[in-house]
PLY file of the C-alpha trace (Angstrom):
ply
format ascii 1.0
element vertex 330
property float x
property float y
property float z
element edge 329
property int vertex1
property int vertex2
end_header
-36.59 2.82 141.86
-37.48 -0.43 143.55
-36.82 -0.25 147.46
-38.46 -1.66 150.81
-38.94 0.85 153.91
-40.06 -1.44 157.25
-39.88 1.29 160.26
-41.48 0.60 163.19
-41.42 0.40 167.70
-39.69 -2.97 168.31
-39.83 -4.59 165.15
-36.11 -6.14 165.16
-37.77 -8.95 167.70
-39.95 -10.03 164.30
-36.35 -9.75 162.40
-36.88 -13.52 160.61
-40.63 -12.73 159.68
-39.89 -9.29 158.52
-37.08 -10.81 156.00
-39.09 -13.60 155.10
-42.19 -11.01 153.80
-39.50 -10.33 151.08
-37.67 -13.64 150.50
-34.67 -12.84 152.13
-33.81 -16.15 154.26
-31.46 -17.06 156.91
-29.26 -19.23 155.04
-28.58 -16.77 152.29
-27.75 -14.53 154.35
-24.69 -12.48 156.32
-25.44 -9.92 158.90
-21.86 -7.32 159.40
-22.42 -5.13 162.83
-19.79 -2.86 164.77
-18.96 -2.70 168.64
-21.08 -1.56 171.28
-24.91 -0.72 170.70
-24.85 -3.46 167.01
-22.97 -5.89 168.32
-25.70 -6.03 171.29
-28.47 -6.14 168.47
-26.91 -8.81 166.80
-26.27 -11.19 169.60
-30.20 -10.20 170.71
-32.13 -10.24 167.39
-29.70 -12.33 164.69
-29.70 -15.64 166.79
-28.28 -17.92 164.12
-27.63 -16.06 161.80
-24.23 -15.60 160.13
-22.39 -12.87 161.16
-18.88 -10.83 161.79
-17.83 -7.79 163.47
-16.07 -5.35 161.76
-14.82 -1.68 162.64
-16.06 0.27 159.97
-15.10 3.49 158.17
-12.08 2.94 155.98
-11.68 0.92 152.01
-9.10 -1.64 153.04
-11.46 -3.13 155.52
-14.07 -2.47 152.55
-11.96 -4.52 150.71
-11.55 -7.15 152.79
-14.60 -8.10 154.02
-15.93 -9.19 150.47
-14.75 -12.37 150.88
-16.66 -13.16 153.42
-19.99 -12.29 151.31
-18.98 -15.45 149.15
-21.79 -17.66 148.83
-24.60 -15.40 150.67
-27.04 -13.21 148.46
-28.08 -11.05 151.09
-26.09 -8.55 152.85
-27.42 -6.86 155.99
-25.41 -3.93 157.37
-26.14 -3.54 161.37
-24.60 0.38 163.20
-24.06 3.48 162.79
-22.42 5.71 159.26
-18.90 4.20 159.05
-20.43 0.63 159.36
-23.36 0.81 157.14
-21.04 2.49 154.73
-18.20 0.03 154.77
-20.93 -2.65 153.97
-23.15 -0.54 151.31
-19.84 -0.30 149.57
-18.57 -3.33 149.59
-22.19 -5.07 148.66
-22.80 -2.87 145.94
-19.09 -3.91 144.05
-20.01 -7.58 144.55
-23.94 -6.94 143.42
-25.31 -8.11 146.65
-28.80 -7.21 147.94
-27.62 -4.72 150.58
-30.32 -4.11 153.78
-29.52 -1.42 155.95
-30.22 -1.49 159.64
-29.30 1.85 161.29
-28.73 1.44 165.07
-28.98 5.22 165.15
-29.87 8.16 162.95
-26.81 10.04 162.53
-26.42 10.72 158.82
-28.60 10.22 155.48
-26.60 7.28 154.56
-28.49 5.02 155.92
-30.44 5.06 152.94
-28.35 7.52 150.16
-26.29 5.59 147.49
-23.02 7.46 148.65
-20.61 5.76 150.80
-18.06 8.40 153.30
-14.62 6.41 153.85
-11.01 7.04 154.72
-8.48 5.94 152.29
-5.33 6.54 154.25
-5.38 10.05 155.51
-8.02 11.40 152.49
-11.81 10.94 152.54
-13.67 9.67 149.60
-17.46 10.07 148.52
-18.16 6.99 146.47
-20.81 6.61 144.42
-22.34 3.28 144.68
-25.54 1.17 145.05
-28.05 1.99 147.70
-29.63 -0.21 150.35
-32.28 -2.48 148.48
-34.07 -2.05 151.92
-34.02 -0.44 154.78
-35.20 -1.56 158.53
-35.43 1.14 160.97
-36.44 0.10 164.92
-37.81 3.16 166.52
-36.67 1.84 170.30
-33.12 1.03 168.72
-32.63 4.62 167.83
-34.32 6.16 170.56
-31.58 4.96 172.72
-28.49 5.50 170.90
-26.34 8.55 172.32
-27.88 11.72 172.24
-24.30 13.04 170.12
-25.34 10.36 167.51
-29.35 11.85 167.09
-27.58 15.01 167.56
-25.19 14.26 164.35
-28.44 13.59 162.00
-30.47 16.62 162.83
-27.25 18.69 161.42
-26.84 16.30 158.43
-30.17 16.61 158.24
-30.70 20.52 158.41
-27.35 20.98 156.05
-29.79 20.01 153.01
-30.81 23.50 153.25
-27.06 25.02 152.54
-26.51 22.44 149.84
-29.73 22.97 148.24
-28.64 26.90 148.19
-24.93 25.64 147.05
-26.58 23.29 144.01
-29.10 26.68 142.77
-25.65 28.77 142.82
-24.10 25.51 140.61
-27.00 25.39 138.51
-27.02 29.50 138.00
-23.17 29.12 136.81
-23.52 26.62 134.38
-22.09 23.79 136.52
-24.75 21.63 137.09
-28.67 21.03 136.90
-31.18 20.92 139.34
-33.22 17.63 139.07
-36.81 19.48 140.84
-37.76 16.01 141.94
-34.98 15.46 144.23
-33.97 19.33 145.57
-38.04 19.01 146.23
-37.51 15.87 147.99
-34.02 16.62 149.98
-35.69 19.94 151.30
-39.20 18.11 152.84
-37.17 15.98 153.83
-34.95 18.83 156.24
-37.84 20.76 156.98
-39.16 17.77 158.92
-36.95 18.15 161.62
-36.80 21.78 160.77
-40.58 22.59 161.43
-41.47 19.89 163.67
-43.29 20.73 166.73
-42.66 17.27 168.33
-41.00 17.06 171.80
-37.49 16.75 171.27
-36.06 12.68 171.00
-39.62 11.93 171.44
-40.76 8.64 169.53
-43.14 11.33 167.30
-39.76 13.39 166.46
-37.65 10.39 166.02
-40.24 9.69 163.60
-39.62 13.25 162.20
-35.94 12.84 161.70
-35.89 9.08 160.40
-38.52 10.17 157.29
-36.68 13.25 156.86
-32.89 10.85 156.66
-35.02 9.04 154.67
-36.13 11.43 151.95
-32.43 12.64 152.12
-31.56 9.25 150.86
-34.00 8.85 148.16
-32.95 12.59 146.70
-29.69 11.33 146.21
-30.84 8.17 144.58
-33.13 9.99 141.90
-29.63 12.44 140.91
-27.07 8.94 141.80
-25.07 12.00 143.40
-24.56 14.20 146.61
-25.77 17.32 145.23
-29.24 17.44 147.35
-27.71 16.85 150.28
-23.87 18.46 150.16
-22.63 21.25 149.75
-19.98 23.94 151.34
-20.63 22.66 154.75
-19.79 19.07 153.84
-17.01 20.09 152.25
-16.16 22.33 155.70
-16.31 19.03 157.62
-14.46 16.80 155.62
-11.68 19.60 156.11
-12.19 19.65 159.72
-11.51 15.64 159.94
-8.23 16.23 158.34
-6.74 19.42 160.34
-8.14 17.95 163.96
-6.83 15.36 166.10
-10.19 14.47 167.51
-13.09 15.92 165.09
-16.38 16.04 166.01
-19.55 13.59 164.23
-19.74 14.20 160.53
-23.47 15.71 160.66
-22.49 17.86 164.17
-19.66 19.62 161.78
-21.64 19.87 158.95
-24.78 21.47 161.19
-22.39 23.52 162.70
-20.46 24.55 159.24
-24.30 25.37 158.03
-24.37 28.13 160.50
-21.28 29.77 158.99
-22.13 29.38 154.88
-25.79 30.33 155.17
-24.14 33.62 156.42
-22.24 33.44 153.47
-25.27 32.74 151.34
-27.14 35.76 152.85
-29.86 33.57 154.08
-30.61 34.50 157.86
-34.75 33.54 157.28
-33.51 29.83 157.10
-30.66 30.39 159.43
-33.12 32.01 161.81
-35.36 28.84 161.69
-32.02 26.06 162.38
-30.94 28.52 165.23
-34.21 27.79 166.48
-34.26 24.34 166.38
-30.47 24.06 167.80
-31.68 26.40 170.82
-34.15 23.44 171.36
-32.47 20.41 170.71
-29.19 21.99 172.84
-26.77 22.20 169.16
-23.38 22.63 169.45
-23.32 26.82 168.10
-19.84 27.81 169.77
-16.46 27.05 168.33
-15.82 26.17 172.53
-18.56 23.34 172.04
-16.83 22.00 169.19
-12.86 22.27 170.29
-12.34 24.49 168.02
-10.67 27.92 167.28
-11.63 30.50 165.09
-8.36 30.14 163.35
-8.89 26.05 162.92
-11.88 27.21 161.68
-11.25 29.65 158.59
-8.39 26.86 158.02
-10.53 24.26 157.19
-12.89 26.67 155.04
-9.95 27.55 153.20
-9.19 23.81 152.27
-12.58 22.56 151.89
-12.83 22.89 148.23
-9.91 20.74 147.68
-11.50 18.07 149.47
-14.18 17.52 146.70
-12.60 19.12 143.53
-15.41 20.16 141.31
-18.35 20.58 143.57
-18.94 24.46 142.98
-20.22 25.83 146.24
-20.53 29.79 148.01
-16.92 28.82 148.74
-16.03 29.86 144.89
-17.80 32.80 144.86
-15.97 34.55 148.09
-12.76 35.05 149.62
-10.81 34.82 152.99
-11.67 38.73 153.91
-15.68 37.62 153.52
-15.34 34.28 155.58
-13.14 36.22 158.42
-16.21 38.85 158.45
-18.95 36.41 158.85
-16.74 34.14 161.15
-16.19 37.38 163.33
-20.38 38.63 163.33
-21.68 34.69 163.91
-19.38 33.28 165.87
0 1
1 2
2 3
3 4
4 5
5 6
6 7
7 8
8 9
9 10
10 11
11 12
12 13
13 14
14 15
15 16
16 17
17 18
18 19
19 20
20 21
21 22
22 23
23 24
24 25
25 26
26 27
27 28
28 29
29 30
30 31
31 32
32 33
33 34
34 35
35 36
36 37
37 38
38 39
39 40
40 41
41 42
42 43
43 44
44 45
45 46
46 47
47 48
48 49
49 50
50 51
51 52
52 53
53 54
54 55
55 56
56 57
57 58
58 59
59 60
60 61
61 62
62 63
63 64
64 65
65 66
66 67
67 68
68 69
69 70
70 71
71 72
72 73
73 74
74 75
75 76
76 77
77 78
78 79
79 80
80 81
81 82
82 83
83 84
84 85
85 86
86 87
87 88
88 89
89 90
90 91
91 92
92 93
93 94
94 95
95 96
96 97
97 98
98 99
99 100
100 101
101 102
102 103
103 104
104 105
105 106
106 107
107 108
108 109
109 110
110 111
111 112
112 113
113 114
114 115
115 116
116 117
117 118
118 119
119 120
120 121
121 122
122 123
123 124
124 125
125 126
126 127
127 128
128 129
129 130
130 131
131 132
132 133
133 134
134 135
135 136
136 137
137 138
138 139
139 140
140 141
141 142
142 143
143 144
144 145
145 146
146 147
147 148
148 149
149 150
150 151
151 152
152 153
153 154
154 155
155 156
156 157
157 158
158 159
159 160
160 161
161 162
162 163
163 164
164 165
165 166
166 167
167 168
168 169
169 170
170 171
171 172
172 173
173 174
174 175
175 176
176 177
177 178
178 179
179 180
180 181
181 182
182 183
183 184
184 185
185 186
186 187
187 188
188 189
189 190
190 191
191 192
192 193
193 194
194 195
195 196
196 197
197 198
198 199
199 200
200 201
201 202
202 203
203 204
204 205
205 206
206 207
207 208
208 209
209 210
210 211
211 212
212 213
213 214
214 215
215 216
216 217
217 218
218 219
219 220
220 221
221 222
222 223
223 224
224 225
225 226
226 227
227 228
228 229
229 230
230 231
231 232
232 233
233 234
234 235
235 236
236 237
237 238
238 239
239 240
240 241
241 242
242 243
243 244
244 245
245 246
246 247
247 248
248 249
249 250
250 251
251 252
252 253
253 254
254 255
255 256
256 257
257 258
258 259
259 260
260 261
261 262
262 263
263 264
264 265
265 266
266 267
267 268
268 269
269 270
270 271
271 272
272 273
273 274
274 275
275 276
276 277
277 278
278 279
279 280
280 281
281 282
282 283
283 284
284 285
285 286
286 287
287 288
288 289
289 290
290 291
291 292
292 293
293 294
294 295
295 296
296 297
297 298
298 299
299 300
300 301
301 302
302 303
303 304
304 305
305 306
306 307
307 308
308 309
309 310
310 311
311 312
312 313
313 314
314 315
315 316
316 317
317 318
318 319
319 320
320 321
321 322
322 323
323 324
324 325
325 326
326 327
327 328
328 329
């Protein structure tokens, strides 16, 4: 796999001489960024360059923003999941050289070859081609909202339920474990899992962005989801169709990982993420995420239809289990 990592404290103000080190010049080149925190990263470090705003997060804006990477050979993605998404997706249709420039650290995407979109009403995973490169400014991130760091310690941690989820696959004939990447997807979570950095300090920003990071990659070695989602994905994409106003993708999924660990029987792990949510101040209560117990076992029981085929704990138990761990955790 060829890629390019560039992290660093305040590099974006060297943006044209970081791009340059690998060929990638201004006139080739269109820069997509969302509201809010990218927009004010474009205006301050993309001075000249080409560049449009976009909302992010669905394929018919996907679609429609490939005509506007007519004629440029690099693509740069500036913001958060949906927007980095949105671009990854639509650069990797066309073939472009797609560099990703997180504004936060809310999800592995930044750096995974899986884009998470709404068509309509339904979410899709989409298999596609990763960032060629990927530019991470530690004073960007350390800034973002707190909900948004928040959002990629649980994506983060929720390797450890899907790594569990793909062993059970594996075990039923449904799947195989590629060692490389489960090796790589679970260093990656017990980064953040283990670290013994000050919380949102730079050193555990640090923590989390190689840990995203290493999420990313596993996924690129299998050119699937596996390392990185399982039950408690599945759990959140369910939650984002039964609420009004869900929460972030990696606070449901960090959440959800509470809830099938139980199911999995693992409380050493869960022991260790309760730990780290106790310090970091995780959402653990259905009251911190608007939620009822009943919303809850709803979306459980629908998860599995919003990824047909991914075998996770989900298969292997039934409502009367879920209500009893729901009712002892929760």
């Amino acid at each position: 796999m060829n890629y390019k990592i560039k992290k660093g404290n305040g590099i974006l103000k060297n943006i044209r001489e970081i791009l340059r080190e690998y060929d990638v010049y201004i006139d080739d080149t269109i820069v997509f960024y969302g509201h809010n925190i990218s927009r004010e990263i474009f205006h301050r470090y993309f001075k000249g360059f080409k560049g449009l705003e976009i909302t992010g997060g669905n394929i018919q804006e996907k679609d429609s923003i490939k005509s506007f990477m007519d004629g440029f050979g690099f693509i740069i993605g500036v913001g958060g999941g949906k927007i980095l998404d949105t671009v990854k997706l639509a650069a990797g249709e066309l073939g472009k050289i797609f560099i990703s420039i997180p504004s936060t650290l809310s999800n592995d995407g930044i750096f995974s070859p899986v884009s998470v979109l709404f068509d309509g009403k339904e979410v899709k995973s989409i298999i596609t081609e990763p960032p060629d490169m990927i530019i991470i400014d530690f004073e960007i991130v350390m800034n973002s909202p707190l909900e948004l760091l928040l959002s990629g310690i649980g994506d983060l941690v929720s390797n450890i339920s899907a790594l569990k989820d793909w062993e059970l696959s594996e075990k039923n004939g449904k799947s195989l474990i590629n060692r490389d990447a489960y090796n790589i997807s679970l260093e990656g979570a017990k980064k953040i899992l283990f670290t013994n950095k000050e919380p949102f300090s730079l050193e555990f920003i640090q923590d989390l962005a190689t840990g995203l990071i290493d999420s990313g990659i596993a996924m690129r070695i299998t050119r699937n989801s596996k390392p990185a989602s399982g039950a408690e994905h599945l759990i959140s994409h369910a939650l984002d169709i039964i609420l009004k106003e869900p929460k972030r993708h990696g606070i449901q999924c960090g959440f959800a990982t509470i809830f099938t660990l139980n199911l999995h029987n693992d409380l050493k792990d869960l022991k260790e993420i309760l730990n780290l949510y106790e310090k970091v101040n995780f959402p653990k209560k259905f009251i911190d995420m608007g939620l009822t117990p009943d919303d809850f076992l709803r979306a459980v029981s629908i998860a599995p239809e919003t990824r047909k085929g991914r075998y996770t704990i989900l298969d292997e138990t039934e409502e009367k289990e879920w209500i009893k761990k729901i009712t002892i955790y929760f």
